[in-house]
C-alpha positions in Angstrom: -26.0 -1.1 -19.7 -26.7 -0.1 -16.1 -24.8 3.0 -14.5 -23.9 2.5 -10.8 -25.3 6.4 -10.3 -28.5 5.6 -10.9 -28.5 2.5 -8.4 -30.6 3.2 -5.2 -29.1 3.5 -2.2 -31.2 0.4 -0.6 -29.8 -1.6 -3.4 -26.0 -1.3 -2.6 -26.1 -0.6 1.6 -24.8 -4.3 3.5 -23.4 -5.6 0.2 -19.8 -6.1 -1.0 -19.0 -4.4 -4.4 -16.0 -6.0 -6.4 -14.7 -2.8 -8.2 -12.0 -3.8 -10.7 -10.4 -0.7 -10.9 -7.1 0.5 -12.9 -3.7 1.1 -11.3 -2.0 0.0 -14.3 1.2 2.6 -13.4 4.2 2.6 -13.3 4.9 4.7 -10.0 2.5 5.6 -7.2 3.7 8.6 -8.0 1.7 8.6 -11.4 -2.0 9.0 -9.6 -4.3 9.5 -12.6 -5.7 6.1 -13.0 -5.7 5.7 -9.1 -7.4 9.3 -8.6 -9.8 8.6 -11.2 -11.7 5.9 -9.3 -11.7 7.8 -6.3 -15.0 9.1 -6.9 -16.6 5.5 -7.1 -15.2 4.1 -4.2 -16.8 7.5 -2.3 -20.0 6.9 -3.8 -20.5 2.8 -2.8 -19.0 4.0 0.9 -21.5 6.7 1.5 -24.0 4.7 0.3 -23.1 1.9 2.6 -21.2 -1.1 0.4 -18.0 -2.7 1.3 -15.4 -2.8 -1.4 -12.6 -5.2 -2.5 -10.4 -2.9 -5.5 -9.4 -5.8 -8.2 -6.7 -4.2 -10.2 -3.5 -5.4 -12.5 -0.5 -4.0 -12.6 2.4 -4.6 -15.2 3.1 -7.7 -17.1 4.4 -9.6 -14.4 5.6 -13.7 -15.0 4.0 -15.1 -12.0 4.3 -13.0 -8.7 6.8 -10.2 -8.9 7.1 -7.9 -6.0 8.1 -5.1 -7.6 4.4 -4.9 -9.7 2.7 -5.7 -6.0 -0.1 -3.3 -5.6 1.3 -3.0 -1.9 2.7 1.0 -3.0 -0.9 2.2 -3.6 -2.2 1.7 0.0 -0.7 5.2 1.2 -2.3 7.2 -1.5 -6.2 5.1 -1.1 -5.7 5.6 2.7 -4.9 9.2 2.5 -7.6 10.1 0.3 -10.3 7.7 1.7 -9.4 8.2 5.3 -10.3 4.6 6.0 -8.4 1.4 6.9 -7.0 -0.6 3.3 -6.9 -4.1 4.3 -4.4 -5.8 1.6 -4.8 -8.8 0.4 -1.7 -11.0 -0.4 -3.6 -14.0 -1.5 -6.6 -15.4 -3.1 -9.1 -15.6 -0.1 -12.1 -17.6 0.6 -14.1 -14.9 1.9 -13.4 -11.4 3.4 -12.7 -10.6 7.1 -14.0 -7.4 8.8 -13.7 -4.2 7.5 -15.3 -1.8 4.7 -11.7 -1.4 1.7 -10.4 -4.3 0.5 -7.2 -4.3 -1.9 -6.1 -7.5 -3.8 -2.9 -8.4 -4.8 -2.4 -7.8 -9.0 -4.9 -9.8 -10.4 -2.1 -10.9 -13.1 0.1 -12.8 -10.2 -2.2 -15.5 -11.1 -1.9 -16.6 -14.7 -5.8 -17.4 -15.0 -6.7 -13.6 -15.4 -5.2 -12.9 -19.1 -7.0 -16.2 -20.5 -10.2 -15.2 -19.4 -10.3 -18.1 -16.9 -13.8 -19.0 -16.0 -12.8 -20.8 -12.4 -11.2 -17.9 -11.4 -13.9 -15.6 -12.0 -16.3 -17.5 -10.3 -13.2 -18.2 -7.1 -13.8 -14.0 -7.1 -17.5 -13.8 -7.6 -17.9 -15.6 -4.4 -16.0 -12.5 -2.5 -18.7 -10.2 -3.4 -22.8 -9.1 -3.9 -22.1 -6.9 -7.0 -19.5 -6.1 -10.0 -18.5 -2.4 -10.8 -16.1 -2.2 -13.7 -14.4 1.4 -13.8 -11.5 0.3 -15.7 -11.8 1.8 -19.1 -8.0 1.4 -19.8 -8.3 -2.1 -19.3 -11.4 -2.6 -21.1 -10.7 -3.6 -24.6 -9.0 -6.7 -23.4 -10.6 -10.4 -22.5 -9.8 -10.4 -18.7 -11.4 -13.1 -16.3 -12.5 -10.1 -14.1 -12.8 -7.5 -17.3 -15.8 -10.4 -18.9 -16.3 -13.3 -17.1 -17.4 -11.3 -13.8 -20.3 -9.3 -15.0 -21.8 -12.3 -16.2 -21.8 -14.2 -12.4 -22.8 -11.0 -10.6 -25.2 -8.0 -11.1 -23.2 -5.7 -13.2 -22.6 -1.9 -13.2 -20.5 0.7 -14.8 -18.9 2.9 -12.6 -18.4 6.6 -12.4 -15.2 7.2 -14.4 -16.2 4.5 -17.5 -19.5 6.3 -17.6 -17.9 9.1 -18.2 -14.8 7.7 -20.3 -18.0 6.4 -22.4 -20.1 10.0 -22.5 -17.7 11.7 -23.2 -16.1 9.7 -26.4 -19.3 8.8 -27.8 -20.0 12.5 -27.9 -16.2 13.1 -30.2 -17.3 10.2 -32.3 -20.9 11.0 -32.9 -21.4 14.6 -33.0 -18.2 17.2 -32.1 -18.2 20.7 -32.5 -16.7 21.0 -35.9 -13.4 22.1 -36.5 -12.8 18.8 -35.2 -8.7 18.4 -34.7 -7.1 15.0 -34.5 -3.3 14.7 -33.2 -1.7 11.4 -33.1 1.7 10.8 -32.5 3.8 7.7 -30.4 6.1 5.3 -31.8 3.6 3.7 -34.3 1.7 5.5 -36.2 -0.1 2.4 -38.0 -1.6 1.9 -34.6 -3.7 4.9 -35.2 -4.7 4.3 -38.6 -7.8 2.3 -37.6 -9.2 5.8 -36.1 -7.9 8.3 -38.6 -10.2 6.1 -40.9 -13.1 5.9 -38.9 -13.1 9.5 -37.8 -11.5 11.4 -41.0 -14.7 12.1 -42.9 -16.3 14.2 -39.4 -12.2 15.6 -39.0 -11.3 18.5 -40.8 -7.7 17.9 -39.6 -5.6 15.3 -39.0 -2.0 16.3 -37.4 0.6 13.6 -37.2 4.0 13.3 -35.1 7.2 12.6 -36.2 7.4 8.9 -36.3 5.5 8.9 -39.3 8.5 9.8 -41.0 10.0 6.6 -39.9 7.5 4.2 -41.2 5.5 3.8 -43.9 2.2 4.1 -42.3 -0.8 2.5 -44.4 -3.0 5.5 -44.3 -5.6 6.8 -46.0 -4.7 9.4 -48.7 -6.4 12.8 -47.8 -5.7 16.7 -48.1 -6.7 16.4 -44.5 -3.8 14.5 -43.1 -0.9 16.9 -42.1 2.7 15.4 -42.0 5.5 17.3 -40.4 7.5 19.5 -42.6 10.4 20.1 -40.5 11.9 17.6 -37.5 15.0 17.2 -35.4 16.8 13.9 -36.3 18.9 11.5 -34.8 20.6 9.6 -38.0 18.4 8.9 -39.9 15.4 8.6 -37.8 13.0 12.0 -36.7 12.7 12.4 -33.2 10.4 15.8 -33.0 8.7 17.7 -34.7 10.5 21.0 -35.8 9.5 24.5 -35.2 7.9 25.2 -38.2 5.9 22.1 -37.8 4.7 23.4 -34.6 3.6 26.9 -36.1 1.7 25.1 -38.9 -0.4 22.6 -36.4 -0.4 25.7 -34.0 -2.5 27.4 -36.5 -4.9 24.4 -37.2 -5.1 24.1 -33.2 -6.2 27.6 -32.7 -9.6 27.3 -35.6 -10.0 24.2 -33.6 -13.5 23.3 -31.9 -13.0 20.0 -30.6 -9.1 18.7 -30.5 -8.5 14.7 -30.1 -5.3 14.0 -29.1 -3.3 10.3 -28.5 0.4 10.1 -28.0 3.0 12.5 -28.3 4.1 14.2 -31.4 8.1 13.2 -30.7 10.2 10.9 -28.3 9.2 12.5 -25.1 11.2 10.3 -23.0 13.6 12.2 -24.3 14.6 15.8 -23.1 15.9 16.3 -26.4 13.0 15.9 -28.0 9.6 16.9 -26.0 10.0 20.3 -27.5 7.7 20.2 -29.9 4.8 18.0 -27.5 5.1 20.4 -24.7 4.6 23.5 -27.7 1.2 21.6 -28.9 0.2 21.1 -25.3 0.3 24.4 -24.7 -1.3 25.4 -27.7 -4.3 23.1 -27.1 -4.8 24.8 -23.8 -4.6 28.1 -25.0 -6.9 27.0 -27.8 -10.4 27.3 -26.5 -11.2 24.0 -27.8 -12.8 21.0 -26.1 -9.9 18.8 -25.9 -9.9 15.3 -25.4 -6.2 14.0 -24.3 -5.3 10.1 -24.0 -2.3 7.7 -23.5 -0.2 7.8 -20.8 2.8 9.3 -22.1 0.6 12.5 -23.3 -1.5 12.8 -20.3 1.7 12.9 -18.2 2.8 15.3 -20.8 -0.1 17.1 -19.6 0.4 17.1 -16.3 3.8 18.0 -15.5 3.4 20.9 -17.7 0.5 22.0 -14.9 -2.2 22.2 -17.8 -4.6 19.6 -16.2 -7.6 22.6 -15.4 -7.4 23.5 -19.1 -8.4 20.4 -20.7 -11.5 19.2 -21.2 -11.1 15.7 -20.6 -8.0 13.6 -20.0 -8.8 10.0 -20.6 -7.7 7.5 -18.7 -7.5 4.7 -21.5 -4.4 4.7 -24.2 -5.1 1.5 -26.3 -9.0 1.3 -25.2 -8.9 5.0 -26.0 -8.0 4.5 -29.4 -9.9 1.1 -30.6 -13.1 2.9 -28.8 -12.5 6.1 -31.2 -12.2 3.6 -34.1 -15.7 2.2 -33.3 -14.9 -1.2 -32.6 -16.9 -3.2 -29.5 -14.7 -3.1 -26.2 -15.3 -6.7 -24.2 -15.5 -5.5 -21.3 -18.4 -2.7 -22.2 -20.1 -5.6 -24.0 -19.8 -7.6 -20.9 -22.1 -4.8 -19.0 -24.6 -4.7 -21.7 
């Protein structure tokens, strides 16, 4: 795999880099995804490429204005201090200037099914193909796996680092290694508690679990909440002594791995007991590794961003990554 930081300078300047980036957000309000790539789109300008920013938003059934990637210009021009010229349609070749932004690549139907004709309409728009999408990366997107293989192919800053720094939890983590998963389906986690339990000396599981009967490995390792706050029949949170029990684990922690919130955060009623953990993990001393967008917000309206090691920008990727299985689009780059 080749690293767009280790690309010379004389290799990038005149050309036109087709970054497919991630603003898969709800809100232009909710920056991570968008900040994250900032750094890449600074590095191909000061070493003198033009860029056009391929990006999806939503799941959208043809074009729907309200999953435009019109909202984002504000935020790329306020923090690039440069012209965004947007792209409504499918050009056949870029005007003047040095930012391009395309219209959500999911408008057209061809993206999702890994449409070959539409990759190549794209490839024609630029010199080079920068994938810093990690989020995105464990589906079979026309501009996620058919574009590295039609232009010379890079992996930008952030998945460099998305890929660093998970490859360094999975293969050798500062032991005790602590893995928190909560959201509403526990099952979807299983695949990683499996591949990760026999390097994890804890495994601390949200409420939800309660709720299902999750097909998990049977261990002394896996933790299961002992108290909750309910809503009928169903646990929405993790109770107090819960949190006091995972807050001790936390605090003998090394590394911490954590993927979706321990209770229905959505909920006022029942963030308690994520917003405790978070907390804790900050405190902690740990290396912490936080994915999934409901956690990561989690993380950042609670103002702990600084004392995390690394928020990740992928939820699902995140997770099937951590679970060892091949991403397409980081086999694409390879």
């Amino acid at each position: 795999m080749k690293f767009l930081g280790d690309v010379r300078k004389k290799d990038l300047a005149g050309k036109t880099c087709l970054l497919r980036a991630d603003f898969n957000v709800e809100s232009a309000k909710d920056a991570l995804r968008v900040e994250a790539t900032i750094p890449t789109v600074k590095f191909l300008l000061k070493n003198g490429a033009r860029i056009l920013i391929l990006s999806h938003r939503g799941r959208p059934k043809g074009v729907d204005e309200k999953l435009s990637l019109k909202v984002f210009i504000p935020f790329l021009k306020k923090n690039l201090k440069q012209e965004i010229h947007f792209l409504a349609g499918l050009p056949a070749k870029l005007g003047a200037g040095k930012i391009f932004l395309m219209e959500n690549l999911r408008f057209w139907p061809e993206e999702e099914v890994d449409g070959k004709d539409f990759a190549r309409h794209l490839a024609k728009l630029g010199d080079f193909y920068v994938n810093d999408a990690f989020a995105v990366s464990h589906r079979a997107n026309a501009s996620i796996t058919q574009l590295p293989q039609l232009l010379p192919a890079y992996a930008g800053l952030l998945l460099q680092k998305e890929i660093k720094t998970l490859s360094l939890v999975m293969k050798k983590p500062k032991k005790p290694l602590v893995l928190i998963f909560g959201g509403s389906k526990v099952d979807d986690k299983a695949p990683v508690i499996k591949y990760l339990l026999p390097k994890a000396n804890k495994v601390l599981l949200g409420s939800s679990v309660l709720n299902n009967s999750a097909t998990l490995p049977k261990s002394s390792k896996i933790e299961r909440p002992i108290d909750w706050l309910a809503e009928g029949s169903l646990a929405m949170d993790i109770g107090s002594l819960t949190v006091e029990r995972y807050g001790a684990e936390i605090q003998k922690a090394k590394t911490i791995v954590w993927n979706g919130p321990v209770g229905k955060f959505e909920d006022k009623k029942y963030a308690g007991g994520s917003a405790a953990l978070a907390k804790l993990v900050a405190k902690s001393g740990a290396f912490s590794v936080i994915g999934g967008g409901e956690t990561t917000q989690l993380i950042l309206s609670l103002g702990l961003r600084k004392k995390i090691g690394f928020l990740s920008t992928g939820g699902g990727a995140m997770l099937e990554f951590l679970a060892g299985k091949k991403l397409p689009g980081i086999e694409a780059l390879k």
